[in-house]
N, C-alpha and C positions, 0 to 999 in steps of 0.2 A: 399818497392818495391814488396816482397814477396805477402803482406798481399793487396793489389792493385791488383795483378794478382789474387788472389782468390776470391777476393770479385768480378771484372768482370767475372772469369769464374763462379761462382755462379749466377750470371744474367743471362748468356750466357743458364746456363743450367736448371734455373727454368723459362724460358721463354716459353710462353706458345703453341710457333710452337715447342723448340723441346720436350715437354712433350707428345705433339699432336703425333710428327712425333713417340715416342719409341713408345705408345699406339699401335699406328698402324701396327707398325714394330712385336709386339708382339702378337697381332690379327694377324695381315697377317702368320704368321709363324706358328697358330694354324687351321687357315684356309685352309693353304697349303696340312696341315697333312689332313684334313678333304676330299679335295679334292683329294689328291693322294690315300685317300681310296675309296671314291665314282665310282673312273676312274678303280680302279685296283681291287674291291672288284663285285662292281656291272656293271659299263656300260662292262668292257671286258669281261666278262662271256658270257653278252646279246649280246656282239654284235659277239661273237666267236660261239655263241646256233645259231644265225641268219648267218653265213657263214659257218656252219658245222662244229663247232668244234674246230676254227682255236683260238692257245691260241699266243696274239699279245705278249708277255713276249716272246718264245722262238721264234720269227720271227728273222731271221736274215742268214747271207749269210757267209760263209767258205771263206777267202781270201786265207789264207794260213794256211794249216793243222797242227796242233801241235804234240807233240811227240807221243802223245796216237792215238788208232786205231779210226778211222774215219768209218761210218759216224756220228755224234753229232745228237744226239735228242735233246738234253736241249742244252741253253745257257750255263747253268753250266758245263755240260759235256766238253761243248768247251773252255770256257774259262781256265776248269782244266788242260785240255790238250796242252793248251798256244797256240789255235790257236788263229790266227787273224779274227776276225768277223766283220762284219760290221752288226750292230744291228738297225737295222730299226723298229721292232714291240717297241725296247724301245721309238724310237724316235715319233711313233705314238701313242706311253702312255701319253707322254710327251707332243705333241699337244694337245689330246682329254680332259688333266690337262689345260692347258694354255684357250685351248677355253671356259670350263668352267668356270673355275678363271674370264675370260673375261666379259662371260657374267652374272656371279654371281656381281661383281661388277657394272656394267652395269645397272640392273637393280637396286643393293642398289643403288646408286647416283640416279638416277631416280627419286623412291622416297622419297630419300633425298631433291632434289629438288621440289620436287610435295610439301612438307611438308613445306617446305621454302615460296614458292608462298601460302599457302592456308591462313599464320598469316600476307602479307603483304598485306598493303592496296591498294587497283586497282587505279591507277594515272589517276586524274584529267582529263576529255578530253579538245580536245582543245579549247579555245571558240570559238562561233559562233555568238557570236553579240558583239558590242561594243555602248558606249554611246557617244549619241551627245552632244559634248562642249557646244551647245546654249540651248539646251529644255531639255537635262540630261535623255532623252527618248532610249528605247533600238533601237538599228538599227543592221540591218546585215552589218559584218565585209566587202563586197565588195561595200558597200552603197554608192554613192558620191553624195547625197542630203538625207536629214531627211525626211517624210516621214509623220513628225507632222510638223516643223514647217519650212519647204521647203528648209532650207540653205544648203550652197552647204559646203560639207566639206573639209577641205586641205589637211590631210593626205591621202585621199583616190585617186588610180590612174585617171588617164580621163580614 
């Protein structure tokens, strides 16, 4: 019994969606880091240089002041202080992360797929003629007489 359960969970886990799926899960999670740098190293600087300065890390609002003396310049400050914050600049870190990730993916699939279409072969069009049963001659597919040897054909409509 033992040795049946193992043997199917060993199928189960060299199967090649979930080998697929950890690859991915382990790429995704070095990518993450990549992109949480990109967001928080470079576009917040640029885009804090282009609104004067404004750094999105300490955005956020005082709901309720903590023990320590108010008012909080940093997030850290506040959160030392045990105040309640409602942290908005993180959550627009955390978008400006997700929209990239989006469109980072977005475009690999793209031409992941571009790549896919260029080794398959372009499908047949449809035909446009067919042969006459009596003279084996080509005729256009809406034909209902041959055109060589006059007969009237039956599959085609009146």
């Amino acid at each position: 019994m033992a040795s049946r359960f193992l043997k199917e969970f060993r199928e189960f886990a060299v199967k090649g969606n979930v080998v697929d799926m950890a690859v991915g899960i382990i790429i995704g999670a070095a990518f993450t880091a990549i992109v949480n740098s990109l967001v928080k190293d470079i576009f917040t600087p640029l885009i804090g240089l282009v609104t004067g300065g404004v750094n999105f890390t300490n955005q956020f609002w005082v709901l309720r002041a903590g023990s320590g003396e108010g008012p909080y310049h940093t997030l850290e400050q506040a959160q030392a202080a045990g105040a309640v914050t409602l942290n908005y600049g993180l959550f627009i870190n955390a978008t400006l992360s997700f929209l990239i990730v989006a469109f980072a993916t977005f475009v690999l699939i793209r031409n992941i797929n571009r790549l896919k279409n260029l080794h398959r072969e372009p499908e047949p069009a449809a035909p446009t003629v067919k042969s006459c049963p009596y003279c084996i001659s080509k005729i256009p597919l809406e034909a209902t007489r041959c055109p060589a040897c006059t007969s009237h054909l039956k599959d085609a409509a009146p």
